[in-house]
C-alpha positions as CSV (number, residue, x, y, z in Angstrom):
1,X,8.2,81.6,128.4
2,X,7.2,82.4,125.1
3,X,9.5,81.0,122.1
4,X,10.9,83.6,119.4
5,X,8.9,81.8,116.7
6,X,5.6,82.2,118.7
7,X,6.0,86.0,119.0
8,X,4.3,88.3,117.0
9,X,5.2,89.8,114.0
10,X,6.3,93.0,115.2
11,X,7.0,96.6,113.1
12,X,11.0,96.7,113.8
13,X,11.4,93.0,113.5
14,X,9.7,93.3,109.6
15,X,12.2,96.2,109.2
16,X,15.0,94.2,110.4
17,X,13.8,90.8,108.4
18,X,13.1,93.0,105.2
19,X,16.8,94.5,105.6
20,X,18.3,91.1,106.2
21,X,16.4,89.8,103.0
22,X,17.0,93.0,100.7
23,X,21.0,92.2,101.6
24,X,20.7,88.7,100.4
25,X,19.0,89.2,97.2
26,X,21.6,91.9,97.0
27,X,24.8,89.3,97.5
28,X,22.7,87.0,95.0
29,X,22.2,89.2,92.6
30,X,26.8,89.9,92.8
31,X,27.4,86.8,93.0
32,X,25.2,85.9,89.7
33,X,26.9,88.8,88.0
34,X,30.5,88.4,89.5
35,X,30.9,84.0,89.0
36,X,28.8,83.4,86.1
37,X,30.2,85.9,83.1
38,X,31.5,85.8,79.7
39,X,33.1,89.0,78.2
40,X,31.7,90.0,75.1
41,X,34.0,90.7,72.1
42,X,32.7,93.6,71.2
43,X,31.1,96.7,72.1
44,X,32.9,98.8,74.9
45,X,33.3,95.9,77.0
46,X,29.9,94.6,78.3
47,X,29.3,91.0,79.8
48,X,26.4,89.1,79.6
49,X,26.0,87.8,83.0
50,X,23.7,85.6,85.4
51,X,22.7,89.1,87.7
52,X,20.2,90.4,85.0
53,X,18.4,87.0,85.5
54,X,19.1,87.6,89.6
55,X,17.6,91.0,89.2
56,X,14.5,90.0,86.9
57,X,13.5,86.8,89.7
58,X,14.4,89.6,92.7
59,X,11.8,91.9,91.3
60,X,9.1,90.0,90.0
61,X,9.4,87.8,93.4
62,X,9.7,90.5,96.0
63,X,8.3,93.6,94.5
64,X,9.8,96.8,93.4
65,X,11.7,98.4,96.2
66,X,13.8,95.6,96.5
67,X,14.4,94.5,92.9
68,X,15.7,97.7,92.9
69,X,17.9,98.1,95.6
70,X,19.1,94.3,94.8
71,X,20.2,95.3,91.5
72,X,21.7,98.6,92.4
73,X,24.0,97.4,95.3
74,X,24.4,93.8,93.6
75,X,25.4,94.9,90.5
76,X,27.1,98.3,91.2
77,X,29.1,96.1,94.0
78,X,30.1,93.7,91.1
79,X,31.6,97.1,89.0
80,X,33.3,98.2,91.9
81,X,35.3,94.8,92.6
82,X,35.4,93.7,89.9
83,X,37.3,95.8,88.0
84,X,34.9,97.8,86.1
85,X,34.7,101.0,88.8
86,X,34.0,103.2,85.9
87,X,30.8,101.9,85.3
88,X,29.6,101.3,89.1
89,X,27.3,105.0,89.0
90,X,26.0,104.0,85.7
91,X,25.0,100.5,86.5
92,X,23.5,101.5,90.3
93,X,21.2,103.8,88.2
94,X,20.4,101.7,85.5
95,X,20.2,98.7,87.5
96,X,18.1,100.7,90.4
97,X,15.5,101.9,87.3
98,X,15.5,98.6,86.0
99,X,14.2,96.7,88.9
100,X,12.1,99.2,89.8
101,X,10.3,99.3,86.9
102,X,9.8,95.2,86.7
103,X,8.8,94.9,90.3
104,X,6.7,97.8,90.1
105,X,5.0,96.3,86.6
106,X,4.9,92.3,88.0
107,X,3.2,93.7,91.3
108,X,0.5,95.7,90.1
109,X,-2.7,95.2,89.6
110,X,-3.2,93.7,92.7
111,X,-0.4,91.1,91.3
112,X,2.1,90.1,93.6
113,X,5.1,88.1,90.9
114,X,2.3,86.0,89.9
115,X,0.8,86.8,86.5
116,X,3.0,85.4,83.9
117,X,1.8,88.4,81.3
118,X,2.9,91.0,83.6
119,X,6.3,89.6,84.4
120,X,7.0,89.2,80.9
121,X,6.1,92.8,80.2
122,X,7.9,94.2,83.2
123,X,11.2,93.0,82.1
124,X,10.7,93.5,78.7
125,X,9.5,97.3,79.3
126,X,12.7,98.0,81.4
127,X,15.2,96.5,78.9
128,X,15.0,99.7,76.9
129,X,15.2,102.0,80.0
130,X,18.1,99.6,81.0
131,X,20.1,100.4,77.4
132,X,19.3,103.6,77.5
133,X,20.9,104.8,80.8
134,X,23.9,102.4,79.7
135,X,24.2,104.2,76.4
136,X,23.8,108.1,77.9
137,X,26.4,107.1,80.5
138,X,28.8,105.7,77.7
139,X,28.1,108.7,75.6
140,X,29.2,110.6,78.6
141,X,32.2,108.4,79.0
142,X,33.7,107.7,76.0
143,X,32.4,111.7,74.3
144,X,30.5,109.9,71.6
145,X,27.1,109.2,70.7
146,X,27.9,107.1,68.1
147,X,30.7,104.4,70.1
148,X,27.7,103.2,72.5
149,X,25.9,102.1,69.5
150,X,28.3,98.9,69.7
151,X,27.5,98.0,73.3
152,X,23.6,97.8,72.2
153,X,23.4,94.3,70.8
154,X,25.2,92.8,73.8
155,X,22.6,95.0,76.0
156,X,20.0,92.8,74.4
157,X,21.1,89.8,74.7
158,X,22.1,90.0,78.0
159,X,18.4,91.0,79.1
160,X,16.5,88.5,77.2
161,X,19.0,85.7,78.1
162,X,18.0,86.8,81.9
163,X,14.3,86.8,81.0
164,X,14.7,83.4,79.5
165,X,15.9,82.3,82.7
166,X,14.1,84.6,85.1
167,X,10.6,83.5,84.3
168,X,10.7,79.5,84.3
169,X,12.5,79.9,87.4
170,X,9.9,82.6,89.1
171,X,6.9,80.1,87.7
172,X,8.4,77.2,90.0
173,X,9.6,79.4,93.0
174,X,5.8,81.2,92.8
175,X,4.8,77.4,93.8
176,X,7.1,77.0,97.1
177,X,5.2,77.1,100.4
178,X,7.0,80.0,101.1
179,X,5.3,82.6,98.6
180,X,2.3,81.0,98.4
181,X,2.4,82.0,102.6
182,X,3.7,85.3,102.7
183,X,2.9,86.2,98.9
């Protein structure tokens, strides 16, 4: 009899395993956002937050698809219990875009999370995407293009404190057994 481990690496069972792992990084990505969050005194109260460091190591680690779905679900999740339900469609887009583009930026040219350049520039080209989407979607809100300007400055710090943390930590996890096997 065959043992589980010893089988081969079938179609639905890399479905099921990328599902199962999507839905971690997911739950990792809420519970860096939803434990780890300080309020920020001004603006139209934004947080900065561990997720945005969750979602930049998600992406540049596992690729696009899910950075993106990670940050969506993790993130939007985090808005929906966590008291902020206002903001959950305008975070689940923003966040969706966002890892999107860094995954999508860290994985290409045949890169795969591993080119410290490219990581660097993936997060830092989808921090403006990130505010922008945040600032129509307040606009929208709050019936003002001029009140979102506040929320900006917290915006960036937010995003380059999670890329200050985001690429250290992707340079040690890049040297785990694990994605130097199946990266």
């Amino acid at each position: 009899m065959q043992s589980i481990q010893s089988q081969p690496y079938t179609k639905p069972r890399t479905k099921t395993f990328d599902l199962v792992i999507t839905a971690i990084l997911a739950a990792l990505v809420f519970v860096a956002t939803m434990f780890i969050n300080l309020k920020l005194p001004f603006g139209q109260g934004g947080l900065i937050h561990l997720g945005t460091a969750m979602l930049f190591i998600t992406a540049i680690l596992f690729g696009p698809k899910k950075g993106a779905l990670a940050g969506a679900i993790g993130m939007g999740l985090f808005d929906i219990v966590g008291g902020w339900l206002i903001w959950a469609p305008t975070t689940i887009i923003s966040r969706a875009l966002q890892g999107f583009i860094v995954g999508k930026i860290a994985w290409s040219i045949g890169h795969r999370g591993d080119h410290i350049g490219l990581n660097i520039l993936g997060a830092v080209v989808s921090m403006p995407v990130m505010i922008a989407v945040y600032y129509i979607g307040q606009a929208i809100m709050f019936k003002s293009w001029i009140a979102p300007m506040a929320s900006i400055p917290g915006d960036v710090i937010q995003n380059v404190v999670g890329l200050l943390i985001a690429i250290p930590v992707c340079i040690v996890l890049k040297k785990t057994p694990y994605f130097k096997k199946n990266f």
